[in-house]
C-alpha positions in Angstrom: 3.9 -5.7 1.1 4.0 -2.6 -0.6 0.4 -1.8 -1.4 -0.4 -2.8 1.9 1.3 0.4 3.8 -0.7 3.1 5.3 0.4 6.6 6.3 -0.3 5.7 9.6 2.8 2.8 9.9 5.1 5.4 9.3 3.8 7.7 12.2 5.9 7.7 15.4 7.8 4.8 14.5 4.7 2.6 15.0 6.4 0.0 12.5 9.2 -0.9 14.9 6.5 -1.6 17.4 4.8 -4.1 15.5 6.3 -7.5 14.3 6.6 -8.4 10.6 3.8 -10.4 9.9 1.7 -7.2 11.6 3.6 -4.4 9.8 3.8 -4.2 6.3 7.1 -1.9 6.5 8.8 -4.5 8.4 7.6 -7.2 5.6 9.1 -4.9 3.3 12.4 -4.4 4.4 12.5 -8.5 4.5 11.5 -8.8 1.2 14.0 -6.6 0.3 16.8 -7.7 2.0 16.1 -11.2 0.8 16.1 -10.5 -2.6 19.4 -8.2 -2.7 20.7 -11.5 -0.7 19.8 -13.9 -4.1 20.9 -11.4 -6.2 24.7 -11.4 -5.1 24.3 -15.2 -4.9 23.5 -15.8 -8.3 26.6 -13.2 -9.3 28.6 -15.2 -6.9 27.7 -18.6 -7.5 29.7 -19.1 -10.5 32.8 -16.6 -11.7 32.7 -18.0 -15.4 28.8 -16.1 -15.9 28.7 -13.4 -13.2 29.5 -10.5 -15.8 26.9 -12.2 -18.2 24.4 -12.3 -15.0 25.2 -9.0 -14.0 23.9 -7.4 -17.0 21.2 -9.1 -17.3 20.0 -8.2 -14.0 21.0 -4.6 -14.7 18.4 -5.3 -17.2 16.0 -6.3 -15.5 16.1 -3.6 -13.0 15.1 -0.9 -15.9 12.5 -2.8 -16.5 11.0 -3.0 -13.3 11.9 1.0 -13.3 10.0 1.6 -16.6 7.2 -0.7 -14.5 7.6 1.8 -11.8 8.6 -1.5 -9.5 10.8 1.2 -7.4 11.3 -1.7 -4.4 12.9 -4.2 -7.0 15.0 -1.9 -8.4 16.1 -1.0 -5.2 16.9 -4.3 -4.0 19.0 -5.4 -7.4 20.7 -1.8 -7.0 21.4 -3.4 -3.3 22.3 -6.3 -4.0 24.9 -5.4 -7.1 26.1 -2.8 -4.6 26.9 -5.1 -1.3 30.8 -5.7 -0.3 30.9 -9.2 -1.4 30.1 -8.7 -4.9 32.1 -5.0 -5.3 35.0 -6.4 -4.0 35.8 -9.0 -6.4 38.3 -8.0 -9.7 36.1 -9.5 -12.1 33.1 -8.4 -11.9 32.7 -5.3 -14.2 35.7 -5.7 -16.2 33.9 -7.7 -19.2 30.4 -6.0 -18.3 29.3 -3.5 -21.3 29.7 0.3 -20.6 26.9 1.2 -21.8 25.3 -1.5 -19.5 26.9 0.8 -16.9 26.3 4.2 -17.5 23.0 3.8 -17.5 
């Protein structure tokens, strides 16, 4: 969706004019949004391994950084980062710090 974006579908909003199969921004955000949705479900869907999948999704977003894949990277930021998965106690207790600070 990415690589399909123009200057032009920024100007004057013209993306929220156009649906999402028209627009690549709007396809975007979808794609997006979808994947920071399966990233806190596969945190969620078992307590045991969430720290374990954490960090290994913490991994994978460097590497899509060091890829320059700035969209997944976003969307795993996103997705460690919505309510559901911050809010719960367990979640970066056993997680490395060094796994953190970076």
């Amino acid at each position: 969706a990415y690589v399909r974006m123009k200057p032009v579908h920024m100007l004057r909003q013209r993306w929220t004019k156009d649906t999402a199969e028209q627009n690549p921004v709007t396809a975007l955000c979808a794609y997006i949004q979808q994947l920071s949705s399966w990233v806190a479900f596969q945190v969620l869907s078992n307590k045991e391994s969430a720290p374990s999948r954490m960090s290994r999704l913490v991994a994978v977003a460097r590497e899509l950084r060091a890829l320059r894949n700035y969209c997944g990277v976003f969307a795993i930021t996103l997705g460690l980062g919505l309510h559901s998965v911050t809010r719960l106690d367990f979640s970066l207790e056993p997680v490395d710090e060094a796994t953190l600070s970076e």
